[in-house]
C-alpha positions in Angstrom: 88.8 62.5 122.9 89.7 65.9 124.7 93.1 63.8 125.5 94.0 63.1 121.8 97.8 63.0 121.0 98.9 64.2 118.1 102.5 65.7 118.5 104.3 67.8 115.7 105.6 71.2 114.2 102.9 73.5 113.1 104.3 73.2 109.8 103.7 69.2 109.5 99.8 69.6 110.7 97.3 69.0 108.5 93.8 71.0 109.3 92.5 67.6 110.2 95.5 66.9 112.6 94.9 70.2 113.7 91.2 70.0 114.4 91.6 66.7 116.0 93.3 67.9 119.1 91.6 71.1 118.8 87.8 70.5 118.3 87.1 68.2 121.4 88.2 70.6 123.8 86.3 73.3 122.4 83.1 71.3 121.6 83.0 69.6 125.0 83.6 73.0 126.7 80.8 74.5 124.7 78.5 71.9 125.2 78.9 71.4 128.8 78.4 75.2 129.1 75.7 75.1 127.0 73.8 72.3 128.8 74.4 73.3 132.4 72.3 75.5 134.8 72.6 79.2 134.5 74.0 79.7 137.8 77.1 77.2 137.6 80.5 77.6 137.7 83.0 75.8 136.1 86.8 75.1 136.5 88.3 74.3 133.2 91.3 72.4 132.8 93.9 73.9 130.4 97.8 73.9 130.2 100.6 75.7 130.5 101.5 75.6 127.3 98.6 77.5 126.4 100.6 80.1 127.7 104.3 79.4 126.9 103.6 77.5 123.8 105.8 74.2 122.5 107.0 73.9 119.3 105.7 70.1 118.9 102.2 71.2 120.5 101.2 74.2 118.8 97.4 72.8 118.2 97.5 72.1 122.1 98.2 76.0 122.6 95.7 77.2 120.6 93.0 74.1 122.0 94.3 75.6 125.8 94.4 79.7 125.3 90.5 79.2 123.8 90.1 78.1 127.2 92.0 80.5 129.1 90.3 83.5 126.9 86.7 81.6 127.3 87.5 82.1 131.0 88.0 85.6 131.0 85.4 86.2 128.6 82.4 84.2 129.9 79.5 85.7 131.9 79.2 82.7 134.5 82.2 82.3 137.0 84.3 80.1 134.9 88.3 79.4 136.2 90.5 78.2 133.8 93.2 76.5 135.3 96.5 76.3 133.2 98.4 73.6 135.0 102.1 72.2 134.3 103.0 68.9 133.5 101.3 65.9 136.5 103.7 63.3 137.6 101.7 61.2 138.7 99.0 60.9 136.5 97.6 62.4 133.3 98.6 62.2 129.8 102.5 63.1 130.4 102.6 60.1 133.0 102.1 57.9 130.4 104.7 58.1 128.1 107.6 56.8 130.3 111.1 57.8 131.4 112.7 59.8 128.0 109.4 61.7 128.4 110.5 62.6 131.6 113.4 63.4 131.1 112.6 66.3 127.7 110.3 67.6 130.1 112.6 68.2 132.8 116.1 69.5 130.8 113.4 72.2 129.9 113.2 73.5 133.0 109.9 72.2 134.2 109.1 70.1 136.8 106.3 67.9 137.7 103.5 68.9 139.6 103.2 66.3 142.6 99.6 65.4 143.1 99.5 66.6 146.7 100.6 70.5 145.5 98.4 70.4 142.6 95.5 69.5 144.6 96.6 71.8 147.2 96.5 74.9 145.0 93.7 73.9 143.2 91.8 74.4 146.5 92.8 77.7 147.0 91.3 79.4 143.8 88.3 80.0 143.2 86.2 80.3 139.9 86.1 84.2 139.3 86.1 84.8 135.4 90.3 83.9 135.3 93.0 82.2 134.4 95.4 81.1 137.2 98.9 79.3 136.1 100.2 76.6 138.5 103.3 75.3 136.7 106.3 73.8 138.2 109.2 74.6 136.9 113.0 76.0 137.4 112.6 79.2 135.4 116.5 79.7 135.4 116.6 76.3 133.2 113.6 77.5 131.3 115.4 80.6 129.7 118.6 78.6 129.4 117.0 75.9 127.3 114.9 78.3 125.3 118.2 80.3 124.6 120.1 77.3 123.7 117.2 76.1 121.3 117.2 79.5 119.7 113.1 79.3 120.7 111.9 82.6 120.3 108.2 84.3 120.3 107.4 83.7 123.9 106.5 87.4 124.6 105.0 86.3 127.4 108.2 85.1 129.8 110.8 87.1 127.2 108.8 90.3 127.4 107.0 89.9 130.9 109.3 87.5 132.7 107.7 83.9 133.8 104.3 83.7 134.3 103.2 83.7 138.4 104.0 80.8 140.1 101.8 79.1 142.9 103.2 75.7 142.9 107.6 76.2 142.8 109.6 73.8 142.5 111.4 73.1 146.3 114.8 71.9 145.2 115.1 75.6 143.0 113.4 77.5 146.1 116.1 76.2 148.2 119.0 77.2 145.5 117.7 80.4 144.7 117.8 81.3 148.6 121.5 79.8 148.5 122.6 82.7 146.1 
């Protein structure tokens, strides 16, 4: 159930639609907290868009910063792990080529299993929230000014969140420049 799909505006969700991507994450997050030794530390799996936010996935944001704050807040070493959008696998995977393709003329990329894996090895569970999305962030303000998308305090105030896993083809343009 934490995997439930339920894509729309804020303004179109009902509280059940609402609470049905919402209340799995939370209550299996809870529960496996609740249920596990004292001394164990856990690595959540949240999103990015916990951080950026999506204007069709705004029940995913709120399901993914509860995470991300849970993280921070928690007195056992928990790691919340806000990752971009899998290529290979996951829910994105699954819903084909034009899928793709709106993720990518956002600016973000897919994370190839190898560099997820890769920086999900090199963090460790300390109370935090690390970010590992892949994306051309040049693209990513471009399409948020072209879509008017505004409210994003977090990239328009701060710039882009820290990147561990880049996106090679922008690395090697932005050193071009």
């Amino acid at each position: 159930l934490a995997g439930a799909v339920d894509d729309g505006p804020a303004s179109s969700l009902s509280v059940d639609r609402f609470n049905k991507v919402l209340e799995p994450k939370i209550d299996a997050t809870l529960h496996l907290l609740d249920c596990a030794p004292a001394k164990t530390s856990f690595v959540l799996f949240s999103s990015i868009y916990g951080l950026l936010g999506a204007p069709q996935l705004t029940h995913y944001a709120a399901a993914y910063a509860f995470l991300d704050a849970l993280a921070q807040n928690h007195d056992r070493d928990v790691l919340s792990v806000s990752w971009g959008v899998w290529g290979a696998v996951g829910m994105a995977h699954r819903f084909g080529d034009a899928f793709k393709t709106s993720i990518e003329a956002t600016g973000l990329r897919f994370i190839d299993l190898d560099q997820g894996f890769d920086a999900l090895f090199h963090l460790e569970p300390r109370g935090h929230v690390a970010a590992i999305p892949c994306a051309d962030w040049g693209d990513y303000v471009q399409h948020r000014r072209r879509r008017r998308l505004k409210n994003q305090p977090l990239v328009d105030h701060f710039g882009p969140p820290v990147v561990i896993v880049d996106d090679p083809p922008a690395r090697q343009t932005a050193s071009k420049q």
